[in-house]
PDB file of the backbone (N, CA, C, O) and the ligand in Angstrom, with CONECT records:
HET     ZN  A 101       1
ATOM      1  N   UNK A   1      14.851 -23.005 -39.514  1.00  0.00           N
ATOM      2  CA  UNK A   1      13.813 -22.602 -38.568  1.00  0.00           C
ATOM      3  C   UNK A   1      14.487 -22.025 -37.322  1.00  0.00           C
ATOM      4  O   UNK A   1      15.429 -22.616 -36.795  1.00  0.00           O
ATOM      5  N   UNK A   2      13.945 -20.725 -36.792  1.00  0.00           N
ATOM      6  CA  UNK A   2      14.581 -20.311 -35.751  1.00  0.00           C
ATOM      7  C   UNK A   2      14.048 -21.132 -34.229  1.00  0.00           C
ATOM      8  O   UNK A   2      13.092 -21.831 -33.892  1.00  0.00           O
ATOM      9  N   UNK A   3      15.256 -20.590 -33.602  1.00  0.00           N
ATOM     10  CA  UNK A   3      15.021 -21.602 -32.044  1.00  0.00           C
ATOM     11  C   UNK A   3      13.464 -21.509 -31.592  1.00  0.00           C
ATOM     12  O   UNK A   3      12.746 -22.498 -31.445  1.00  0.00           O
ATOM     13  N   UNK A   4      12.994 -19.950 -31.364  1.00  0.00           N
ATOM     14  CA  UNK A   4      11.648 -20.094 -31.225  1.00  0.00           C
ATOM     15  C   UNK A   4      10.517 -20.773 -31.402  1.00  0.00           C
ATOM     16  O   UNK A   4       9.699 -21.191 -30.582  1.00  0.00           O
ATOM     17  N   UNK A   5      10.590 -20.874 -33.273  1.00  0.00           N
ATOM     18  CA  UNK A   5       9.958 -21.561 -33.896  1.00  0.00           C
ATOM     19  C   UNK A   5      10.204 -23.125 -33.955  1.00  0.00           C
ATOM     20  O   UNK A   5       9.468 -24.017 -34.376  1.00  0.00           O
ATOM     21  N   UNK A   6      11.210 -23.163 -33.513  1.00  0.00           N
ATOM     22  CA  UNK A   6      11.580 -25.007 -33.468  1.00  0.00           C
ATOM     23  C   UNK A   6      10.768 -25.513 -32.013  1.00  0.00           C
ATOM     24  O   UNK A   6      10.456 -26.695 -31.872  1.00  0.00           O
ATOM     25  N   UNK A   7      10.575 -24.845 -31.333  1.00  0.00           N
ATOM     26  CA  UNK A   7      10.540 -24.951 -29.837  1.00  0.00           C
ATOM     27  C   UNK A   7       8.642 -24.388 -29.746  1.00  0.00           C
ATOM     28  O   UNK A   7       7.920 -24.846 -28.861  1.00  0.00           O
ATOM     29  N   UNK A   8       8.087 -23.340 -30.834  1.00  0.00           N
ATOM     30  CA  UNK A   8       6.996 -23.337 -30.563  1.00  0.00           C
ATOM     31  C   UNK A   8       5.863 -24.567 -31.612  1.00  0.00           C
ATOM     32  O   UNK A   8       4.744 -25.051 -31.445  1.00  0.00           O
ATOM     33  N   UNK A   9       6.919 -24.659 -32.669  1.00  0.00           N
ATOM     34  CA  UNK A   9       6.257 -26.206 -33.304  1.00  0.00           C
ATOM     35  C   UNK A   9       6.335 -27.167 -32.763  1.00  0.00           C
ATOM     36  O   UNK A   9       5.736 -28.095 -33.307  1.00  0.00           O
ATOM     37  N   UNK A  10       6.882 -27.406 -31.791  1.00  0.00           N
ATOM     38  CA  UNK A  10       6.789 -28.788 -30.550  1.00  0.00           C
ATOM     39  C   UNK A  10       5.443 -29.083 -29.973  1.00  0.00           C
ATOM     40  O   UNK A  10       4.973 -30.173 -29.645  1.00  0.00           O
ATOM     41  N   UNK A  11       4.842 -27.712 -29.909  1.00  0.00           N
ATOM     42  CA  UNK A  11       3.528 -27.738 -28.887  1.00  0.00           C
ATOM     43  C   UNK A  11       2.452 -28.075 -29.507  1.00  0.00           C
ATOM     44  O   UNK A  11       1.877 -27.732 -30.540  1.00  0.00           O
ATOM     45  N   UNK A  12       2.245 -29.034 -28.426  1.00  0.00           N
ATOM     46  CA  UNK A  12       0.729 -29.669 -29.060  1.00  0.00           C
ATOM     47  C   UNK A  12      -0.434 -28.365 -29.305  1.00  0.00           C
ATOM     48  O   UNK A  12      -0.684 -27.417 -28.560  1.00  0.00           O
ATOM     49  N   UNK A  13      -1.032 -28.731 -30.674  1.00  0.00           N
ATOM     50  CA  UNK A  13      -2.109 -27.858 -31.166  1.00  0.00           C
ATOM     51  C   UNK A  13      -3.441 -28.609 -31.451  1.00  0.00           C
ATOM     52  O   UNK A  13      -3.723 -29.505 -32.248  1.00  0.00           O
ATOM     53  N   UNK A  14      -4.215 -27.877 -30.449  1.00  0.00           N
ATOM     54  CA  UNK A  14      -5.296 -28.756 -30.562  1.00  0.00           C
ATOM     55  C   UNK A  14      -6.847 -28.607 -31.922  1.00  0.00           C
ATOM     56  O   UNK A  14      -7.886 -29.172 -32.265  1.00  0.00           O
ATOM     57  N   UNK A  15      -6.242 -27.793 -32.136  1.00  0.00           N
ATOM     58  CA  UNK A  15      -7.213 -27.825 -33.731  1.00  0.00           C
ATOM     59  C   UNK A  15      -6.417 -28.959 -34.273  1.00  0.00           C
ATOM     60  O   UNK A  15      -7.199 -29.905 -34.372  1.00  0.00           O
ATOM     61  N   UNK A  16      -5.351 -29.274 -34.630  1.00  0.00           N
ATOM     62  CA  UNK A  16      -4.334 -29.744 -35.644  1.00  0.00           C
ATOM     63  C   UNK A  16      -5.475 -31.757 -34.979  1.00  0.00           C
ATOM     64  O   UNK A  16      -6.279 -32.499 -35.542  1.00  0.00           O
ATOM     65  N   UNK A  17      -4.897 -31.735 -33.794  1.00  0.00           N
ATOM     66  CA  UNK A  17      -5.598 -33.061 -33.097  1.00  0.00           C
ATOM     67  C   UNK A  17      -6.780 -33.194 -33.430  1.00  0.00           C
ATOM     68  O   UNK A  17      -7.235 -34.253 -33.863  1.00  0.00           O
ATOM     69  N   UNK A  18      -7.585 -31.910 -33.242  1.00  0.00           N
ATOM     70  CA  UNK A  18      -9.035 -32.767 -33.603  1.00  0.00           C
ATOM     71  C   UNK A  18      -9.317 -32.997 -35.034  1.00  0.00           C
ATOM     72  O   UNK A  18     -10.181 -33.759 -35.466  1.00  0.00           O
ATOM     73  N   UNK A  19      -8.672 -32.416 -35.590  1.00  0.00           N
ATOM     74  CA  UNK A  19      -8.274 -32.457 -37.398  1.00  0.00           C
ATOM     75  C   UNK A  19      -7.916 -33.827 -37.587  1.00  0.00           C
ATOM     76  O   UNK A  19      -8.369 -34.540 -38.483  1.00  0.00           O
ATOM     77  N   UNK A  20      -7.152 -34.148 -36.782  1.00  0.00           N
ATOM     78  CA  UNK A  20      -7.058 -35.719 -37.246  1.00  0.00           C
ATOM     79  C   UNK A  20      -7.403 -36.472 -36.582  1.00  0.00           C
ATOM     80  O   UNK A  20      -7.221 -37.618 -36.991  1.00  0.00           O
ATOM     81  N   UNK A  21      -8.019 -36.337 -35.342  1.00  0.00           N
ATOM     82  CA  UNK A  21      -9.122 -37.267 -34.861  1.00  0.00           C
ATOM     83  C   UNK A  21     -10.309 -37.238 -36.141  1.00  0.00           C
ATOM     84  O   UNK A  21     -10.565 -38.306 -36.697  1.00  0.00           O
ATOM     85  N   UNK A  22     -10.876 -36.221 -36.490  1.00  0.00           N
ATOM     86  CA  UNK A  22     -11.727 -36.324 -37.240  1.00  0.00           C
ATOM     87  C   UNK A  22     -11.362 -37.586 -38.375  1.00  0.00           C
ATOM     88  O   UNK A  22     -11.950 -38.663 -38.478  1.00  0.00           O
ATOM     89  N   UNK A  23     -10.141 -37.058 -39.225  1.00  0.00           N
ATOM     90  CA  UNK A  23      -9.675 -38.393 -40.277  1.00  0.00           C
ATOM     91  C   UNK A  23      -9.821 -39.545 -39.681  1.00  0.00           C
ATOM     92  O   UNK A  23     -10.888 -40.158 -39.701  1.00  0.00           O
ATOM     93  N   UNK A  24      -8.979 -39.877 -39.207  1.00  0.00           N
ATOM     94  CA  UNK A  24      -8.930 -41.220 -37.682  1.00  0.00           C
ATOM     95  C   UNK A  24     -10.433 -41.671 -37.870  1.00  0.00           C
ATOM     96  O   UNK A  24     -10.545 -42.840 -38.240  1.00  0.00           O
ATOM     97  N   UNK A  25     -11.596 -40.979 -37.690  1.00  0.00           N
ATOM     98  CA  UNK A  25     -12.558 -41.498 -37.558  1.00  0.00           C
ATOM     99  C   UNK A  25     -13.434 -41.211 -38.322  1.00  0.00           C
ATOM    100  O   UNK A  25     -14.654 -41.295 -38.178  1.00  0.00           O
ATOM    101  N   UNK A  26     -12.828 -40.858 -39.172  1.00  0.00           N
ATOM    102  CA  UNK A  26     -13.966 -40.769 -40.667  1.00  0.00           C
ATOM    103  C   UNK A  26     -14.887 -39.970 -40.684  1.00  0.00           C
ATOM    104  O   UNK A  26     -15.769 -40.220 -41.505  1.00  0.00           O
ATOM    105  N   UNK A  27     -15.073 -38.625 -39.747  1.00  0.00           N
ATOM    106  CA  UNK A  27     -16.372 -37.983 -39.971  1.00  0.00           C
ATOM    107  C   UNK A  27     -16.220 -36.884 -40.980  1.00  0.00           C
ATOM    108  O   UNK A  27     -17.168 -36.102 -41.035  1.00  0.00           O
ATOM    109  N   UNK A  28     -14.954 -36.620 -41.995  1.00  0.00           N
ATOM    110  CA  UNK A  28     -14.911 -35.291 -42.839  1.00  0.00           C
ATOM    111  C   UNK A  28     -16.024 -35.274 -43.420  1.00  0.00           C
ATOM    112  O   UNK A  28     -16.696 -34.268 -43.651  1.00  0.00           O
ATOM    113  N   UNK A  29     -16.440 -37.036 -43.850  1.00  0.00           N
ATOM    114  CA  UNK A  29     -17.769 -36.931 -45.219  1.00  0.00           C
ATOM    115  C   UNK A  29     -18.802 -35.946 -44.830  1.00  0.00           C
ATOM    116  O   UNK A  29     -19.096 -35.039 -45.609  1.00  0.00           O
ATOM    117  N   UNK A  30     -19.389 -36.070 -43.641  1.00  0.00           N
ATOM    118  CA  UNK A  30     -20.163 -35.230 -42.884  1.00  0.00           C
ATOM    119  C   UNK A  30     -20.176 -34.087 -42.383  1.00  0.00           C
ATOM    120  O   UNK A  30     -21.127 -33.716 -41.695  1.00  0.00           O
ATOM    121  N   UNK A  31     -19.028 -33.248 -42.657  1.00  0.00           N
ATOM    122  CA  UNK A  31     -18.301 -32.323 -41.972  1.00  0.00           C
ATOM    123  C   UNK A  31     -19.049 -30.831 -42.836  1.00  0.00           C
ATOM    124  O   UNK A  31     -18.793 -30.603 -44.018  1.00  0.00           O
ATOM    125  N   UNK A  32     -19.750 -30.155 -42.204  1.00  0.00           N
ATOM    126  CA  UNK A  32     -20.371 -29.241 -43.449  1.00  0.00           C
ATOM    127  C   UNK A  32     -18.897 -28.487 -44.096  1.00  0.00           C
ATOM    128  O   UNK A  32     -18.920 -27.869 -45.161  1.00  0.00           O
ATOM    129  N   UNK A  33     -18.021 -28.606 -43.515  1.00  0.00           N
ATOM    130  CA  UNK A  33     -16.895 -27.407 -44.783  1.00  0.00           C
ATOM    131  C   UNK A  33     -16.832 -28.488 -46.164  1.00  0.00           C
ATOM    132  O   UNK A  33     -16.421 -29.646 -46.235  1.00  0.00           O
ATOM    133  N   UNK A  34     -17.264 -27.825 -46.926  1.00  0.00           N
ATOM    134  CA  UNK A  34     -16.930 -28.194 -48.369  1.00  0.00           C
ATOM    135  C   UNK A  34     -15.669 -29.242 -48.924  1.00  0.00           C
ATOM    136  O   UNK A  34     -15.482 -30.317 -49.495  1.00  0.00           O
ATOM    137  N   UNK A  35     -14.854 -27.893 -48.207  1.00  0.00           N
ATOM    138  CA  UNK A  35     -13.285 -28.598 -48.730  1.00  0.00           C
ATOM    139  C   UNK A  35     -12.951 -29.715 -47.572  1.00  0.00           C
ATOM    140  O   UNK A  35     -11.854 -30.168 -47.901  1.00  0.00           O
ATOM    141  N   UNK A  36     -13.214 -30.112 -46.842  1.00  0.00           N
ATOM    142  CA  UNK A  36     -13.695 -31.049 -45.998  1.00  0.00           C
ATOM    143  C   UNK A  36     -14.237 -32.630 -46.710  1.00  0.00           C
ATOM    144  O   UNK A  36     -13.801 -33.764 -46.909  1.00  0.00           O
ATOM    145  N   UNK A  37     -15.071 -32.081 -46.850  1.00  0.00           N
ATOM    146  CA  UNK A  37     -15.983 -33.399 -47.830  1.00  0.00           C
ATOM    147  C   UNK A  37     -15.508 -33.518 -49.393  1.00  0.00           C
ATOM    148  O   UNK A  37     -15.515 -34.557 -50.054  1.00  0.00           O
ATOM    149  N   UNK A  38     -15.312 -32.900 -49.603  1.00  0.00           N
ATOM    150  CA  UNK A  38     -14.210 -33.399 -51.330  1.00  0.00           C
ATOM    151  C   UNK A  38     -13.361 -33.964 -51.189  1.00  0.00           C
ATOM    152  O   UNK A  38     -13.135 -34.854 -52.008  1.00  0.00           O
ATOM    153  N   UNK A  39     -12.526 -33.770 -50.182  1.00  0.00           N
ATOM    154  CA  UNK A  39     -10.974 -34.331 -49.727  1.00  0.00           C
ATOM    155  C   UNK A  39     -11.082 -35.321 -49.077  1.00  0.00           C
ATOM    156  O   UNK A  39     -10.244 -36.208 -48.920  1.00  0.00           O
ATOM    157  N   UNK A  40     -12.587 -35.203 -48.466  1.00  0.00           N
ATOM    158  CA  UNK A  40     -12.282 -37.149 -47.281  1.00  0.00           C
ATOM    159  C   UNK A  40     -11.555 -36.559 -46.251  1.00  0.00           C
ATOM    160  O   UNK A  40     -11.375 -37.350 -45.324  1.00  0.00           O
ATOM    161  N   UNK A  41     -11.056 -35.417 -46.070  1.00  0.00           N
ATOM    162  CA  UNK A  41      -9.725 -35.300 -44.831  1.00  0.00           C
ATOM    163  C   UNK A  41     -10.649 -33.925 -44.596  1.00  0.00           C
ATOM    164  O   UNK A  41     -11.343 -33.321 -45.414  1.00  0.00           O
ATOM    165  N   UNK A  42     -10.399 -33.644 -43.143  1.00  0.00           N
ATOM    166  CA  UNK A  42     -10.866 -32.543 -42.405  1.00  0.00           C
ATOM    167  C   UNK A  42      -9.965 -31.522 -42.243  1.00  0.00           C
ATOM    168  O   UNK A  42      -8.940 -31.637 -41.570  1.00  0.00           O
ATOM    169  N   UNK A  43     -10.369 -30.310 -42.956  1.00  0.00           N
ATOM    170  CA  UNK A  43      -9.314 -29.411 -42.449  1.00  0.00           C
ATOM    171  C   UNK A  43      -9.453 -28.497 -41.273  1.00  0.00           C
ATOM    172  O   UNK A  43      -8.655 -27.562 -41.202  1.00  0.00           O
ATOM    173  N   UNK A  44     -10.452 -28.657 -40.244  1.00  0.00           N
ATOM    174  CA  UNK A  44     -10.718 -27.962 -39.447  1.00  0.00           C
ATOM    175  C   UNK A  44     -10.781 -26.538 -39.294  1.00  0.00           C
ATOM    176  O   UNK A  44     -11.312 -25.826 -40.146  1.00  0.00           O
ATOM    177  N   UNK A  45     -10.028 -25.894 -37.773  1.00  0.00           N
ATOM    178  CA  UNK A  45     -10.191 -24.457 -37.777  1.00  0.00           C
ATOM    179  C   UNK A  45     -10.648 -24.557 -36.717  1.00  0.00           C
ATOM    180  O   UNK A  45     -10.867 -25.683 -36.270  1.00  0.00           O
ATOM    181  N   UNK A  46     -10.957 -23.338 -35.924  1.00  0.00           N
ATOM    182  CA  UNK A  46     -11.282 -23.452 -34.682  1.00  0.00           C
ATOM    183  C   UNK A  46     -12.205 -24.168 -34.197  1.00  0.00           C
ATOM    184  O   UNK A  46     -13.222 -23.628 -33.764  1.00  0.00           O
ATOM    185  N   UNK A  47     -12.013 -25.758 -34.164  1.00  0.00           N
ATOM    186  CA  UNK A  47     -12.566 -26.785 -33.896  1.00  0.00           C
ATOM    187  C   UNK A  47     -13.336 -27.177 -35.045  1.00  0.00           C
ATOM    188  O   UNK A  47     -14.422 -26.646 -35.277  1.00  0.00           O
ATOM    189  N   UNK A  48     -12.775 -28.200 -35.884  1.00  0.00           N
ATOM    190  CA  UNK A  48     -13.567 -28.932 -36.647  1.00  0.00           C
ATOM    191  C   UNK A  48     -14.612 -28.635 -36.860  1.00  0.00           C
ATOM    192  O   UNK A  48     -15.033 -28.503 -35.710  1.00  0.00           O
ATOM    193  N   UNK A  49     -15.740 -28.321 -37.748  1.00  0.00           N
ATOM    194  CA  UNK A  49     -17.691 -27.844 -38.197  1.00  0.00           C
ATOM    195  C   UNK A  49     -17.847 -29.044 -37.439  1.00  0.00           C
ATOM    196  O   UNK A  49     -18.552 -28.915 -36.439  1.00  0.00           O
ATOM    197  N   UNK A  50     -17.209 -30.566 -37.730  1.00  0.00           N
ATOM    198  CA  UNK A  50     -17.445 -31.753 -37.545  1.00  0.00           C
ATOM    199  C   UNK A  50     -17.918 -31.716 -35.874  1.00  0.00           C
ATOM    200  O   UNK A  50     -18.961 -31.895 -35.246  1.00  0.00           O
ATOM    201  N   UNK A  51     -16.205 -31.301 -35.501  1.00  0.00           N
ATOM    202  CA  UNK A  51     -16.653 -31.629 -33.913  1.00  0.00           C
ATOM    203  C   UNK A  51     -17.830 -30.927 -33.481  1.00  0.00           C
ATOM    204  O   UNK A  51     -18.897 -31.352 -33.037  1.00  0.00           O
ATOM    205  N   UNK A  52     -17.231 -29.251 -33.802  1.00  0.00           N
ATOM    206  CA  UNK A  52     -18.158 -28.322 -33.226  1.00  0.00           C
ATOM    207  C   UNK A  52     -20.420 -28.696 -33.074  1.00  0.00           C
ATOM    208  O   UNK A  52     -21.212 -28.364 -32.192  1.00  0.00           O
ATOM    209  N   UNK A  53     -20.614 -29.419 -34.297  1.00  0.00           N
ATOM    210  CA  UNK A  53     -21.222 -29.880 -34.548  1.00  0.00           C
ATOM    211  C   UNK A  53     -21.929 -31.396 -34.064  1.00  0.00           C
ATOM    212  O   UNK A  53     -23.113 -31.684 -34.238  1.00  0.00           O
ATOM    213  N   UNK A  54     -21.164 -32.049 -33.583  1.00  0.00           N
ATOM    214  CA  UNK A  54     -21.175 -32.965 -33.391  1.00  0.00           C
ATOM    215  C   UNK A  54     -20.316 -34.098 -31.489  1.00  0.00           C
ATOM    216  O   UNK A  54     -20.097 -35.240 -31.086  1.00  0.00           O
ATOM    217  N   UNK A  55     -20.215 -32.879 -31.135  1.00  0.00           N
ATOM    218  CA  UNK A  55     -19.216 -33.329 -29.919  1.00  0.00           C
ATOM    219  C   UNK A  55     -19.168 -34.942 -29.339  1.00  0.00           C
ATOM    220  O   UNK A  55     -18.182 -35.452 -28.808  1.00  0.00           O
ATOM    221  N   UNK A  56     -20.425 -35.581 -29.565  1.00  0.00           N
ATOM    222  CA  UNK A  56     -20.896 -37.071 -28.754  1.00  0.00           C
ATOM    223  C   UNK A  56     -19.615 -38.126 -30.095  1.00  0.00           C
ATOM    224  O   UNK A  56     -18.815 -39.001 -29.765  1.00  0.00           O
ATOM    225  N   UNK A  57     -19.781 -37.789 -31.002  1.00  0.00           N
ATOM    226  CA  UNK A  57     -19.392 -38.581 -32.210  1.00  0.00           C
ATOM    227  C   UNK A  57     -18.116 -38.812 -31.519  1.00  0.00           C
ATOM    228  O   UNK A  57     -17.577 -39.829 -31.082  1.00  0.00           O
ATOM    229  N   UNK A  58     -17.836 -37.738 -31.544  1.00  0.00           N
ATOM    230  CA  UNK A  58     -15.869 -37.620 -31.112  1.00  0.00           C
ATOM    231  C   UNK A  58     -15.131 -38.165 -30.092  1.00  0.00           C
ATOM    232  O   UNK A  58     -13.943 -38.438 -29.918  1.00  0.00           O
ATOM    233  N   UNK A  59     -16.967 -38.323 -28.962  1.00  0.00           N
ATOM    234  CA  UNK A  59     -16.429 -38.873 -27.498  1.00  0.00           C
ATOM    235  C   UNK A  59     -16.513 -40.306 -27.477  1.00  0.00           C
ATOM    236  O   UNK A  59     -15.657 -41.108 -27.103  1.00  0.00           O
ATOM    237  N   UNK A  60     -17.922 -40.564 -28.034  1.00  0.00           N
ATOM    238  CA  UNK A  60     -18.118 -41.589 -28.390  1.00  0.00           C
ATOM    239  C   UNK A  60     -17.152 -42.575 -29.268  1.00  0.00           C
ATOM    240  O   UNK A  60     -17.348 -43.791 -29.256  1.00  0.00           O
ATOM    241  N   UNK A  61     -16.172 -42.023 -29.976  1.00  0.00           N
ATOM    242  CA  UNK A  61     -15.045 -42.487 -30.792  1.00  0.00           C
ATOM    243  C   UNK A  61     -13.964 -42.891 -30.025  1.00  0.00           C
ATOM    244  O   UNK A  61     -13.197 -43.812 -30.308  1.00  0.00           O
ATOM    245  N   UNK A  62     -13.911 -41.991 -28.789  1.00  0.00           N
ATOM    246  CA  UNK A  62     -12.576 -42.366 -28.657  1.00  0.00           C
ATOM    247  C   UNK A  62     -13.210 -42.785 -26.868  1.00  0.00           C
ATOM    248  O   UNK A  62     -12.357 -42.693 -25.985  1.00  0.00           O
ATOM    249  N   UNK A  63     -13.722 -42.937 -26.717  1.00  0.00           N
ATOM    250  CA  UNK A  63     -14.288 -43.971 -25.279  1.00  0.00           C
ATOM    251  C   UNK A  63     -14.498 -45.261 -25.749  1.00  0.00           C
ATOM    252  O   UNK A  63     -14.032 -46.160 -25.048  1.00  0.00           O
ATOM    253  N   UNK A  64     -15.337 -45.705 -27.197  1.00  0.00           N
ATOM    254  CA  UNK A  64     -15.748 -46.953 -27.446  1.00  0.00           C
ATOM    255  C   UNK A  64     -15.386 -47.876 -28.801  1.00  0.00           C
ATOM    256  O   UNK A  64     -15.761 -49.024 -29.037  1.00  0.00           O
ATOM    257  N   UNK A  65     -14.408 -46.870 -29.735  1.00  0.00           N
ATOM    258  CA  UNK A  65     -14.436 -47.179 -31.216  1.00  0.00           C
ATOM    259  C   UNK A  65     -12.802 -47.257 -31.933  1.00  0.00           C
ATOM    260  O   UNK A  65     -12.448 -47.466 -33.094  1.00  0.00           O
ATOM    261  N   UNK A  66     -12.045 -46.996 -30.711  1.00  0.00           N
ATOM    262  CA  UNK A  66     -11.069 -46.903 -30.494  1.00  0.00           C
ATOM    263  C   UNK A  66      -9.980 -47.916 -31.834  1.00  0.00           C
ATOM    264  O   UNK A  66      -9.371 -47.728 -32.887  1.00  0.00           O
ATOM    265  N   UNK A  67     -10.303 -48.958 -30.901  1.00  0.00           N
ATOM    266  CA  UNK A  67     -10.084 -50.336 -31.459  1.00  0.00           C
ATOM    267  C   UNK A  67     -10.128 -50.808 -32.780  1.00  0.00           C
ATOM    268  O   UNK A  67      -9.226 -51.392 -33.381  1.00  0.00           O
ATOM    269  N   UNK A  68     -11.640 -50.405 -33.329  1.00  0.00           N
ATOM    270  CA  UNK A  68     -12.444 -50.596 -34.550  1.00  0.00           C
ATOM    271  C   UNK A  68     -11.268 -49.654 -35.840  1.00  0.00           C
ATOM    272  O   UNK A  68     -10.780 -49.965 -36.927  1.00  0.00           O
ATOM    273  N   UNK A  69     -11.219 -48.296 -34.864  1.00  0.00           N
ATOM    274  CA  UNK A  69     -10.687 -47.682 -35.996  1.00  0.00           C
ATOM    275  C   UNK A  69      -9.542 -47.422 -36.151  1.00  0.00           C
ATOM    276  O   UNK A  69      -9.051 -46.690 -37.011  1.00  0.00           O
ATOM    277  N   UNK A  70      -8.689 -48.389 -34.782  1.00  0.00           N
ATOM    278  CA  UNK A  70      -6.975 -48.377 -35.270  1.00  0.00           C
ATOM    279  C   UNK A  70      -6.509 -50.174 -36.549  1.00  0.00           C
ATOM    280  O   UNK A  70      -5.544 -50.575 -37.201  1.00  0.00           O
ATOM    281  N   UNK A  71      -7.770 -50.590 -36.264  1.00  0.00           N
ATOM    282  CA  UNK A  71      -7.750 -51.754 -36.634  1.00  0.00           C
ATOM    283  C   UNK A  71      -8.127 -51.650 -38.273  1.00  0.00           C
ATOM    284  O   UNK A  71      -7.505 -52.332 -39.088  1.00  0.00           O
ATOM    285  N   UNK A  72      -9.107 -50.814 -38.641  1.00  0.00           N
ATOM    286  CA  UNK A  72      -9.054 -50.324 -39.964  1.00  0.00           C
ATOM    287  C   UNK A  72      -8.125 -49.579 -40.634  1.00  0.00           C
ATOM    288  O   UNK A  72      -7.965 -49.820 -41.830  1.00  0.00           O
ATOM    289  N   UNK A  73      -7.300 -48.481 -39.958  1.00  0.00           N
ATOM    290  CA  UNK A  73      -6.210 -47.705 -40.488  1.00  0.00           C
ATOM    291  C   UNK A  73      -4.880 -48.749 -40.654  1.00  0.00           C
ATOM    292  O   UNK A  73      -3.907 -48.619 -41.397  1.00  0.00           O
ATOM    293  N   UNK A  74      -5.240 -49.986 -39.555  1.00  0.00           N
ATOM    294  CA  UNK A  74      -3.654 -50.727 -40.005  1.00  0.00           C
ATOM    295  C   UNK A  74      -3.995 -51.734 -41.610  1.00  0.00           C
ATOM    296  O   UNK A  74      -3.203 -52.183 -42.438  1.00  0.00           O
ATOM    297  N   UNK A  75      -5.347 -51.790 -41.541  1.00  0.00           N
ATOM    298  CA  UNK A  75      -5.800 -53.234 -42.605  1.00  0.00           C
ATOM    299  C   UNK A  75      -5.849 -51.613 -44.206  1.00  0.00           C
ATOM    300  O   UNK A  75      -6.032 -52.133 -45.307  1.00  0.00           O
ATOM    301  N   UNK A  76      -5.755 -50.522 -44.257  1.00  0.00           N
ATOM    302  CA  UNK A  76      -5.716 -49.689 -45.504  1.00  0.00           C
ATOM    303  C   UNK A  76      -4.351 -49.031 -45.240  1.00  0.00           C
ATOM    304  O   UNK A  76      -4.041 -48.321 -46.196  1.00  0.00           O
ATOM    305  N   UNK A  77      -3.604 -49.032 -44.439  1.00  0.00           N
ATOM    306  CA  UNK A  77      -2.033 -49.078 -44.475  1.00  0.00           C
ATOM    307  C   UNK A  77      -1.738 -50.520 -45.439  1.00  0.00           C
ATOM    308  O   UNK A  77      -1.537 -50.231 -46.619  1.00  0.00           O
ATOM    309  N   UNK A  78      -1.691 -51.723 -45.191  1.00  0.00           N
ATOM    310  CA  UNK A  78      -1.710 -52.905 -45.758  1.00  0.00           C
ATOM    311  C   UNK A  78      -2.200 -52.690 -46.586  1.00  0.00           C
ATOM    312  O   UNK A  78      -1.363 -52.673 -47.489  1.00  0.00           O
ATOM    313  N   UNK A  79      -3.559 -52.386 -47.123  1.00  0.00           N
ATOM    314  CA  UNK A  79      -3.912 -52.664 -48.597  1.00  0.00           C
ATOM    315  C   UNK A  79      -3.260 -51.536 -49.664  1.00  0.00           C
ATOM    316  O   UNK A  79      -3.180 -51.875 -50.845  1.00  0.00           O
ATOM    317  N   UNK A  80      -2.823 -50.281 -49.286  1.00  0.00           N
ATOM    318  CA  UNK A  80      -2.044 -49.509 -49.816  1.00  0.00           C
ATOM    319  C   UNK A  80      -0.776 -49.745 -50.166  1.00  0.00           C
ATOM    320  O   UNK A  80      -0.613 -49.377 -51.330  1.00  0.00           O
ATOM    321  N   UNK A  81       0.571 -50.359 -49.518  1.00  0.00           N
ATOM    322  CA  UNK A  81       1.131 -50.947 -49.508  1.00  0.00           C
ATOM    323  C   UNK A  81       1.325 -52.000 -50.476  1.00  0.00           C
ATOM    324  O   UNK A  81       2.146 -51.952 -51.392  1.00  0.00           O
ATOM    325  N   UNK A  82       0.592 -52.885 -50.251  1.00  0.00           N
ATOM    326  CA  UNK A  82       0.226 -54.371 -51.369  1.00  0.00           C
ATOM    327  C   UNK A  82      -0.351 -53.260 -52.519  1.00  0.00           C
ATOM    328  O   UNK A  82      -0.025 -53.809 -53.571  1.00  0.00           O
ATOM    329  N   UNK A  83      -0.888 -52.261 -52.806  1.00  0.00           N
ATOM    330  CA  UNK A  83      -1.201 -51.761 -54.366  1.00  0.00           C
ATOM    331  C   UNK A  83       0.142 -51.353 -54.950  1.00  0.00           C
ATOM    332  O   UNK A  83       0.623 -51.694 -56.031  1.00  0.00           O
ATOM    333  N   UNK A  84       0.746 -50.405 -53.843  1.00  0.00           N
ATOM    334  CA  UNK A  84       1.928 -49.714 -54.530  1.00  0.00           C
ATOM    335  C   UNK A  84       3.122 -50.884 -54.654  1.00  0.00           C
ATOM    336  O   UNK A  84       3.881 -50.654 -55.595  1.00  0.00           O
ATOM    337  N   UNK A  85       3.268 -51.446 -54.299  1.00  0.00           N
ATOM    338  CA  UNK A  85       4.583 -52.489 -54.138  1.00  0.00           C
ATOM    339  C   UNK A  85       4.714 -53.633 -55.959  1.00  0.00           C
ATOM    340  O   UNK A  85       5.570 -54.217 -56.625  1.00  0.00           O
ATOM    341  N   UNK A  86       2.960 -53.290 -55.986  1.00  0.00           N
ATOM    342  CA  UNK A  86       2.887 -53.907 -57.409  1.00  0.00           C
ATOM    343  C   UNK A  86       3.876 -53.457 -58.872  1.00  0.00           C
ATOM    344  O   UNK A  86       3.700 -54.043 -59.941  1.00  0.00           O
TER     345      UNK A  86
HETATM  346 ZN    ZN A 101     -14.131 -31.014 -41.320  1.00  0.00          ZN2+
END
């Protein structure tokens, strides 16, 4: 990778963030892109359908739900883990 490119992949991208805020908080199911909702994972684009669609969800997620949903990603880290280790 050239210096440029090492140095312009550093920078935070904020489609890429709300892309995985969306995962983080589970709204792909809902997300009108197609390939979105098959995958469970959001692939966004200039702002998530999800967010764009939905802006309170997102605020509301990360002002009050915070907790809820780092606390679920650590308990399906663990249960993933305990499947594969079998
Ligand atoms: Zn989506």
């Amino acid at each position: 990778m050239s210096r440029v490119r090492t140095i312009l992949a550093g920078l935070p991208d904020a489609d890429d963030v709300l892309r995985r805020l969306a995962d983080v908080i589970q709204v792909p199911s809902g997300c009108r892109r197609r390939g979105c909702r098959t995958q469970g994972l959001c692939q966004g684009g200039f702002g998530p359908p999800c967010f764009l669609e939905n802006r309170k969800r997102f605020s509301d997620a990360v002002l009050e739900e915070m907790a809820e949903h780092r606390q679920h990603w650590i308990d399906q880290r663990a249960r993933i883990e305990t499947l594969l280790r079998r």
